[in-house]
N, C-alpha and C positions, 0 to 999 in steps of 0.2 A: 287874548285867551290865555289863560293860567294852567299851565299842568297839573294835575295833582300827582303830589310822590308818595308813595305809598310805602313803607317800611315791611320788612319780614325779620323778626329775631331768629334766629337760630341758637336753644340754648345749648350751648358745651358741654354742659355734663352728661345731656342727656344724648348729645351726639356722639361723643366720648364713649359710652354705657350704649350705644348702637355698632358705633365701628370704629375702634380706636385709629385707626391707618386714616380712615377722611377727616377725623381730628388733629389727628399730626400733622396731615397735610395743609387742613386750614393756619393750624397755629406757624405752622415753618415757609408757607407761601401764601400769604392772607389775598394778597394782590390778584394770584394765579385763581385760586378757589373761587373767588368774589368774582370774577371776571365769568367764570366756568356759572355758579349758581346763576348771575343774573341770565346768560345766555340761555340757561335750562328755562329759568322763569319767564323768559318773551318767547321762545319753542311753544311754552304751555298756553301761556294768553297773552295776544298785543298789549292787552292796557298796560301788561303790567311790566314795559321796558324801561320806565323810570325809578321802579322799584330799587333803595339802598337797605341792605343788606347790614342788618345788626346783631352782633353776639351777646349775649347774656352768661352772667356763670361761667365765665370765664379768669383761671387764676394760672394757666401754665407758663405765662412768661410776664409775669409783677414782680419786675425790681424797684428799689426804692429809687427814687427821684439821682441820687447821689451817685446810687449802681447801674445805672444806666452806659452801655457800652455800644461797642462797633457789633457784639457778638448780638444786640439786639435789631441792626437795621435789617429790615425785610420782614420779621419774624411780627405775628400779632404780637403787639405788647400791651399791658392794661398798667395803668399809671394812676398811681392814688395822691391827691393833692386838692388843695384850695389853687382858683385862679386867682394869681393879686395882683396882674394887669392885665390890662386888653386894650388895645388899638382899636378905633374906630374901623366900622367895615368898608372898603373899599372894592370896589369889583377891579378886578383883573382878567385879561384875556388869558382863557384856557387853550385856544386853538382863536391861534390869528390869522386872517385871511391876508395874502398881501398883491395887489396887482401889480405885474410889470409895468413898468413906463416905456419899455419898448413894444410890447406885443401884445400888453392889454390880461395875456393869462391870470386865470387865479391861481396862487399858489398858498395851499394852509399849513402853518408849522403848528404843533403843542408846544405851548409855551411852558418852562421852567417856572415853578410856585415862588422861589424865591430869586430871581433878579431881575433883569431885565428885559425888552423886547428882545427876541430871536429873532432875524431874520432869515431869508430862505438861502442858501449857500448858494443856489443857482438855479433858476427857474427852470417852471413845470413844464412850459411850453416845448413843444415837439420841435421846432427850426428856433428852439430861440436859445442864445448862448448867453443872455445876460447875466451875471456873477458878482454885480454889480449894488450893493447893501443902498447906495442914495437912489438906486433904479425900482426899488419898492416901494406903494406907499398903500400904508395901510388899511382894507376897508373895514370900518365897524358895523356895515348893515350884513356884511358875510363871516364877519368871528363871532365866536362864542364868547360869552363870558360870564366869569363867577365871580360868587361873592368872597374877600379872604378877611383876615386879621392874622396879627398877631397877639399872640399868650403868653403870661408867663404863671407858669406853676411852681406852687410852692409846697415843699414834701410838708408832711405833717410833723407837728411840732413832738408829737408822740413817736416818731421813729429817727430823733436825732437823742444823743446821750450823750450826759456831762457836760450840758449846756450849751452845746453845737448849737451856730447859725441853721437854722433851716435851709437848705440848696434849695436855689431855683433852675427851673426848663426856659427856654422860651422854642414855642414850637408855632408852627403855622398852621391855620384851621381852616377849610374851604367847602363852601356850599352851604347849605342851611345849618350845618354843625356850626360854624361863622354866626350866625345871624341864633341863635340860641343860647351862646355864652352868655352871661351878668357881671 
């Protein structure tokens, strides 16, 4: 059985032009906000707990590919660019399940988007002290998993001067945003 995911834009200007303070707050904690809208949207209606969350008309934090900083992580950012590579899609565990070899518990970690497996620093289980990384081993019928790639973006050749190379990004994309790139 297939979920359907159903989108809700929220446009910025016009929630901006409502209440400048829950605009600020989306753009300076996208994470936090998104987290808080979808929670209000499964309050309102079950169906709609797989709902992702999209902004529109949005320009308060687009730096060019080249200005792009630390002062940006966390913060919504809108990025203008061609993509001029992409990695085939691979799914990746988002939350991996891992059973003890002593005592059988499940224990689930979220996984990091860009490295490697995590394992559990020390299992779940109530009497059990294993601490022990070869003492896990993986289940795939209990993780979850998504789809990833990588990208690389390439600023526009209109916002380099004096002949500058175009700067590229390479970022990592997950979920059906993955599976939409060209």
């Amino acid at each position: 059985e297939t979920e359907l995911q159903e989108n809700i834009t929220i446009d910025y200007k016009q929630l901006a032009e409502f209440d400048q303070t829950i605009a600020d707050d989306l753009a300076n904690s996208p994470d936090q906000w998104i987290t808080n809208a979808k929670a209000a949207l499964r309050d309102y209606e079950d169906h709609l707990e797989n709902t992702r969350v999209l902004v529109s008309n949005y320009e308060k934090y687009n730096p060019a590919i080249r200005n792009l900083r630390d002062k940006h992580f966390g913060k919504l950012t809108r990025l203008d660019g061609t993509v001029s590579k992409a990695t085939s899609i691979l799914p990746k565990a988002d939350v991996a399940a891992f059973e003890c070899q002593v005592c059988g518990t499940v224990t689930k970690v979220k996984q990091p988007l860009d490295s490697d497996l995590e394992y559990p620093r020390v299992c779940s289980g109530e009497d059990c002290d294993n601490r022990t990384e070869r003492k896990f081993r993986v289940n795939p019928t209990l993780s979850n998993t998504i789809n990833c790639r990588k990208i690389e973006i390439q600023e526009p050749p209109e916002e380099t001067s004096g002949g500058q190379t175009p700067e590229t990004q390479t970022f990592t994309v997950k979920g059906d945003i993955a599976d939409n790139i060209t």
